[in-house]
C-alpha positions as CSV (number, residue, x, y, z in Angstrom):
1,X,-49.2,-31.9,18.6
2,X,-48.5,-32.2,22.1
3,X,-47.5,-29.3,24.3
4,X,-44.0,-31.1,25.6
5,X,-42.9,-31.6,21.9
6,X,-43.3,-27.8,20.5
7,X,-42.3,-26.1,23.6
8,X,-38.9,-27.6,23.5
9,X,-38.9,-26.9,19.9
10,X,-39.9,-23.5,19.6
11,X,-36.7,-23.0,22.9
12,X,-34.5,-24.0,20.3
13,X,-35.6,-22.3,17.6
14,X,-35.2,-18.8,19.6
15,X,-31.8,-19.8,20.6
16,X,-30.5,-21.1,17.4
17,X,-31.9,-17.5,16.2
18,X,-29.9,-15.5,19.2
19,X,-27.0,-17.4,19.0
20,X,-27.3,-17.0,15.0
21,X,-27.8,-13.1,15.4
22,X,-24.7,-12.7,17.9
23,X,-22.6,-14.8,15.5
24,X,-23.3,-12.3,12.7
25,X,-22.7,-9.3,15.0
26,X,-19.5,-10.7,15.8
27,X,-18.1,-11.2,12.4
28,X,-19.6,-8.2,11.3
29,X,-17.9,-6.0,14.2
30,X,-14.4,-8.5,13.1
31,X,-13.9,-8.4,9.3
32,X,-12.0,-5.3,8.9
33,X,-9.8,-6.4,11.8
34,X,-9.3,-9.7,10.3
35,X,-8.8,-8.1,6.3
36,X,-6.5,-5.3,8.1
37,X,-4.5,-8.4,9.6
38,X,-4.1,-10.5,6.4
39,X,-3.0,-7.0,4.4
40,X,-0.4,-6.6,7.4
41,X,0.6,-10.3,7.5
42,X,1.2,-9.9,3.4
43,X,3.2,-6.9,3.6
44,X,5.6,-8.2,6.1
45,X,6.1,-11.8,4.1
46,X,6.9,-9.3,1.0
47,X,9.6,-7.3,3.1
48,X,11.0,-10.4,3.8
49,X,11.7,-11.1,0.4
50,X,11.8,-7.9,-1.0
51,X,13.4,-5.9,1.4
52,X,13.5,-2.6,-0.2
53,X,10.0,-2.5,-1.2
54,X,8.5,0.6,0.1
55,X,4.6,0.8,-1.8
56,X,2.7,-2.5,-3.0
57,X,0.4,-2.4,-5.9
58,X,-2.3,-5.3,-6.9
59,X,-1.9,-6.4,-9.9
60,X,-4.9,-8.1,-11.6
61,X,-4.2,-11.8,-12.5
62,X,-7.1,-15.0,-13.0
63,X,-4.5,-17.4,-11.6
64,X,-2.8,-16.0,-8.8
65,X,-2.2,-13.2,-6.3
66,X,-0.1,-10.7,-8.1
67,X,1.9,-7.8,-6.4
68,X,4.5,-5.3,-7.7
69,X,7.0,-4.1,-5.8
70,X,7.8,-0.8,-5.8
71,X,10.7,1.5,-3.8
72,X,10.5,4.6,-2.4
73,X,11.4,6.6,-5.5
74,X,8.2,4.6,-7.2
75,X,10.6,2.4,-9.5
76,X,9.6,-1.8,-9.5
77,X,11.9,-3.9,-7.4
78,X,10.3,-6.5,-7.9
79,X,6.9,-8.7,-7.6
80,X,5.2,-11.2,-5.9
81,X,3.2,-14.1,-6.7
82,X,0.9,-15.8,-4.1
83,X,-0.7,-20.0,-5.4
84,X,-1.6,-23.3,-4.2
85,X,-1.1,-26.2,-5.5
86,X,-1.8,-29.8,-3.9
87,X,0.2,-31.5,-1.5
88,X,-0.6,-34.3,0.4
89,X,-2.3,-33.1,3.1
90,X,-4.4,-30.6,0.6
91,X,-3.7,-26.7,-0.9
92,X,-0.2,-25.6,0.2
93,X,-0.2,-22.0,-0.2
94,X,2.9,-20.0,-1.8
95,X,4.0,-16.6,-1.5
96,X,7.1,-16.6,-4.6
97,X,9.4,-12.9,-4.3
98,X,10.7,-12.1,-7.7
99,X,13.3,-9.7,-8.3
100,X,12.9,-7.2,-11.7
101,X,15.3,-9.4,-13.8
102,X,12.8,-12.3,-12.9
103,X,15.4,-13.9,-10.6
104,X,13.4,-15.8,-7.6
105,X,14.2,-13.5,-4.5
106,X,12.7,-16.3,-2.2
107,X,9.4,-18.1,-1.1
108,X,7.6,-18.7,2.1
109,X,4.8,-21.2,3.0
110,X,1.5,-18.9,4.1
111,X,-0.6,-22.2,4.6
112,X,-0.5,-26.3,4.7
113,X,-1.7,-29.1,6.3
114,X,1.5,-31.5,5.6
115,X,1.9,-33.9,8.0
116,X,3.8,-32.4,11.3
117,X,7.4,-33.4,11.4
118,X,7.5,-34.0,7.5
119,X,5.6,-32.1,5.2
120,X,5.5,-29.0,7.5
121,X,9.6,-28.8,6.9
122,X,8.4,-27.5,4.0
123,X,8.2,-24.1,5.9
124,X,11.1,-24.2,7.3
125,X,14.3,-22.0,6.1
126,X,16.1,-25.3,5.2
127,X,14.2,-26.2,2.6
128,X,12.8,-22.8,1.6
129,X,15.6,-20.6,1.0
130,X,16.6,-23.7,-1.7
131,X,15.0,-21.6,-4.5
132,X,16.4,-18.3,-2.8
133,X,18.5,-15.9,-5.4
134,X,18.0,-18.6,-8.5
135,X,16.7,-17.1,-11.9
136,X,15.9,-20.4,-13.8
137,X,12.6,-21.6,-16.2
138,X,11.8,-24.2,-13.9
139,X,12.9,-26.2,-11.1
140,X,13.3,-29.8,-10.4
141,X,12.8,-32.2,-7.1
142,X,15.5,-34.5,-6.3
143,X,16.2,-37.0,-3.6
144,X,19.8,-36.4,-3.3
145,X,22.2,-33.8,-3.0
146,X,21.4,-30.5,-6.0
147,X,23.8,-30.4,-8.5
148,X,22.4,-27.3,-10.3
149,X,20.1,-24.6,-9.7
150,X,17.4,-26.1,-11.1
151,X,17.5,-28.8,-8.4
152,X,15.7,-28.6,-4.9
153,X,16.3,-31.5,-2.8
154,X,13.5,-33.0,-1.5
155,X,12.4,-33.1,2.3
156,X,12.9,-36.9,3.4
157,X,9.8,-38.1,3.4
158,X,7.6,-35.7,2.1
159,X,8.9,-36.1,-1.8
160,X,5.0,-35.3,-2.7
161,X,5.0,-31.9,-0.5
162,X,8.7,-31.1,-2.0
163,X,7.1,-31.5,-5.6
164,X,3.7,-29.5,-4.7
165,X,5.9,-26.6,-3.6
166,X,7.9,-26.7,-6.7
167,X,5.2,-27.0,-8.6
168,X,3.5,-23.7,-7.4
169,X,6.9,-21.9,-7.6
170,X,7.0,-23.1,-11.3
171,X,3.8,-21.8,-11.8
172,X,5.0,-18.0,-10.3
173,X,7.8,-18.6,-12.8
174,X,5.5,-19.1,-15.8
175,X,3.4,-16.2,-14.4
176,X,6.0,-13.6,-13.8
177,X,7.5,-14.7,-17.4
178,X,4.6,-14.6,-19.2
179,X,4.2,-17.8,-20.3
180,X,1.4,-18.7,-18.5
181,X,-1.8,-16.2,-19.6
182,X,-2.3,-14.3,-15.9
């Protein structure tokens, strides 16, 4: 081989390597940040919808996040469920506050990639707080006005987004109800 093909070669090598190593140092010197964050971000979306919640316990569930709620005297409040399901734009992610009688406290959007202006509504308090103080077995999306609790109407032009929501706050339903084997 000639020398002005593995010279240039064996430079990139060692700083692929280097560059490789610092990466790693970095997310090695980063992860408990970045796991301390995401614990912080979660217990701030729960005292949103829980308000009174005071200590969070895990619970252990195959198809879902689970959280009880607890207040200060140690008594459940409530729990949370945390799912995806598919929208259009791929996994929305759902974080769906129950109260103990099962009634849904509220729901907020941790992650999409709707489309802006249509799909991303979906986060906004307009269209969440739809399912906000309801205690029903399931939900429905409609394109008109609700005429029941079970209704949610959709966001205009993002009917698929409005049903993927619904769809993952069904399945917290099922969960928290114990229809669905968590």
């Amino acid at each position: 081989m000639s020398k002005h093909i593995v010279m240039p070669v064996v430079i990139l090598v060692t700083i692929c390597v280097i560059v490789g190593g610092l990466l790693a140092i970095t997310n090695g010197l980063t992860a408990d940040k970045i796991a301390q964050n995401e614990i912080e971000k979660t217990a701030k979306l729960i005292s949103e919808l829980l308000p009174e919640t005071d200590k969070v316990n895990q619970i252990e569930s195959e198809n879902a996040q689970r959280y009880q709620c607890l207040d200060e005297s140690g008594e459940e409040i409530g729990q949370v469920v945390v799912l995806s399901s598919k929208g259009y734009g791929g996994d929305i992610s759902v974080m769906v506050g129950f109260t103990a009688d099962q009634t849904v406290a509220g729901i907020r959007i941790l992650s999409s990639n709707e489309t802006p202006g249509l799909g991303q509504k979906a986060g906004e308090p307009e269209f969440y707080e739809q399912y906000a103080d309801k205690k029903v077995k399931s939900f429905i999306v409609v394109k008109s006005k609700p005429d029941s609790d079970e209704e949610i109407s959709a966001i205009s032009g993002a009917t698929i987004t409005s049903k993927a929501v619904t769809e993952a706050v069904n399945n917290a339903i099922a969960i928290i109800s114990g229809e669905d084997a968590a």
